[in-house]
C-alpha positions as semicolon CSV with decimal commas, in nm:
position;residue;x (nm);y (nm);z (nm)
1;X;-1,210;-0,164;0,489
2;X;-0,971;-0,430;0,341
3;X;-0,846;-0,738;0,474
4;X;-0,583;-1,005;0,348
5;X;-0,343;-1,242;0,516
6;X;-0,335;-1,188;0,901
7;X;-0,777;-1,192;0,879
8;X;-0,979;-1,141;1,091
9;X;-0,681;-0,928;1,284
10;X;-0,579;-0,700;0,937
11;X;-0,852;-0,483;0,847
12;X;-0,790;-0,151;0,735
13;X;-0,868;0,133;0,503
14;X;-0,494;0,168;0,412
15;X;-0,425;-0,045;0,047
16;X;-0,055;-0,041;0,133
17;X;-0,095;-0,264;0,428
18;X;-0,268;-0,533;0,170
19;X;0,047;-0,580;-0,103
20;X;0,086;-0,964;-0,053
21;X;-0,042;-1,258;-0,241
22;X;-0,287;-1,357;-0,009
23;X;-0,696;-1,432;-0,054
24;X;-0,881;-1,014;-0,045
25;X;-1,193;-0,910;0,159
26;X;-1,360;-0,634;0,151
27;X;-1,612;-0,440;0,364
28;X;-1,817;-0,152;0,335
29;X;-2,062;0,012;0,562
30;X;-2,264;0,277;0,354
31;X;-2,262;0,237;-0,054
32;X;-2,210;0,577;-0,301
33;X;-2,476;0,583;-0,471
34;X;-2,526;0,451;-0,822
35;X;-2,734;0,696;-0,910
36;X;-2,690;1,048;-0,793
37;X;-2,936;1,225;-0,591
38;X;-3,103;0,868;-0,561
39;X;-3,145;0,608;-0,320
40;X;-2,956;0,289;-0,324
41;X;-3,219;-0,019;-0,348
42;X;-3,044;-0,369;-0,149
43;X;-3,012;-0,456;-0,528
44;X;-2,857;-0,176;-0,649
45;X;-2,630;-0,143;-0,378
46;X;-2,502;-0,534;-0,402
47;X;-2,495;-0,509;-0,788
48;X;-2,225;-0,227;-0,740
49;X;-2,052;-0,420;-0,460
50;X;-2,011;-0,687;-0,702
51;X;-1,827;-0,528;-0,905
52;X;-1,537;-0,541;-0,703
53;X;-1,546;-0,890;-0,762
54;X;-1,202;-0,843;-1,048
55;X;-1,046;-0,606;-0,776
56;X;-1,028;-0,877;-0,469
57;X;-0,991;-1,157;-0,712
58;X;-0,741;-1,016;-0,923
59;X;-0,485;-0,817;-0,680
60;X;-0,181;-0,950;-0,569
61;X;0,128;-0,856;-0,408
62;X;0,246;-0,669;-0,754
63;X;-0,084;-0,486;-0,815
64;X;-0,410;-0,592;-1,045
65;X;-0,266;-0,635;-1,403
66;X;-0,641;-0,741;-1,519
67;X;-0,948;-0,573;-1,628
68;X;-1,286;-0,665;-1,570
69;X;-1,437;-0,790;-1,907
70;X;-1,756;-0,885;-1,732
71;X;-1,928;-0,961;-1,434
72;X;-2,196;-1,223;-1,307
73;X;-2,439;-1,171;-0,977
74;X;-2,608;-1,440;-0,834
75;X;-2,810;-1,371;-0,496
76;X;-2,991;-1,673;-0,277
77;X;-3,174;-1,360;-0,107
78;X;-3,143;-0,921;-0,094
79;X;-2,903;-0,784;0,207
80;X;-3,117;-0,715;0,486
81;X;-2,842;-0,464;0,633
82;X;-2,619;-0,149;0,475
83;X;-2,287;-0,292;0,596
84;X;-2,225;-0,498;0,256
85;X;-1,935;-0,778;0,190
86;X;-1,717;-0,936;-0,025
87;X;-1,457;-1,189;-0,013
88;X;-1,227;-1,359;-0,259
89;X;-1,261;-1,707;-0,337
90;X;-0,966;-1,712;-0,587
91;X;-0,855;-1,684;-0,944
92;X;-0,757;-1,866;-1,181
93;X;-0,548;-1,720;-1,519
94;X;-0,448;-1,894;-1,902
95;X;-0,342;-1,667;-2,176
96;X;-0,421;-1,306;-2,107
97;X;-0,756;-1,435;-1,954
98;X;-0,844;-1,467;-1,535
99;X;-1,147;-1,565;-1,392
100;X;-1,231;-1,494;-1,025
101;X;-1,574;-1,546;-0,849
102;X;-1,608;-1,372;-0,460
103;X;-1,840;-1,469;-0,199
104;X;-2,087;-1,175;-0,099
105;X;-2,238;-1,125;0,239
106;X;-2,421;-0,871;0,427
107;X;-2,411;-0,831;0,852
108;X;-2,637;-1,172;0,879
109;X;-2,444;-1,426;0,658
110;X;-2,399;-1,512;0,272
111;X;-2,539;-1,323;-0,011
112;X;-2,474;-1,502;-0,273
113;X;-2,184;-1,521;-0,507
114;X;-2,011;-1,331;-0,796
115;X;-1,820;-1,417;-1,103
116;X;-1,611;-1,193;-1,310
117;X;-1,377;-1,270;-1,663
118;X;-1,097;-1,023;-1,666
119;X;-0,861;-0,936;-1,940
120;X;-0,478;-0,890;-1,904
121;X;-0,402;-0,519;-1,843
122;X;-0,006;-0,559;-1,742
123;X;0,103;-0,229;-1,933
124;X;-0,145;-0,007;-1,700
125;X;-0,154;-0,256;-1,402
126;X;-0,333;-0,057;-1,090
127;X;-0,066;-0,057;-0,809
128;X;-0,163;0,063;-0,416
């Protein structure tokens, strides 16, 4: 589920009803696993979470025109629940180069926070 400018009344699974300029969340009950055929750990699943951080940092109304270069995770404690967040905390851009961090939570409160350094991508810009 996604949610943008009319939170906490927008969510949706639709990405068409999120093409505006406002701050991304993101919600997910069950995580596909990293691994096939594996369990998730709480770790594993909010490592992959996290990197969504470009994709709710980076989208606006005209699509994401960055790629993720690389991606920081830090955790003040493991998700104690499947139903795993994440929510922009904005994004800031200079010469080709974004950087976005995202606040993660799980159904009992904060997480910790993310970090990501994107690259321009405007040629092959992912549009919903």
């Amino acid at each position: 589920m996604i949610s943008s400018a009319g939170y906490p009344d927008d969510w949706s699974a639709d990405f068409a009803d999120h093409r505006n300029n406002a701050r991304k969340r993101m919600w997910t009950a069950t995580m596909i696993p990293a691994v096939a055929g594996e369990k998730a750990t709480p770790f594993t699943r909010v490592a992959t979470l996290a990197e969504a951080t470009s994709f709710v940092t980076n989208w606006s109304g005209d699509g994401v025109p960055f790629i993720n270069a690389d991606v920081t995770l830090n955790l003040c404690r493991m998700p104690e629940s499947d139903g795993l967040g994440l929510e922009s905390n904005g994004q800031h851009a200079a010469h080709g180069v974004a950087v976005g961090s995202a606040t993660l939570y799980d159904e009992f409160g904060v997480l910790g926070v993310s970090s990501v350094t994107a690259v321009a991508n405007t040629q092959r810009r992912v549009r919903f």
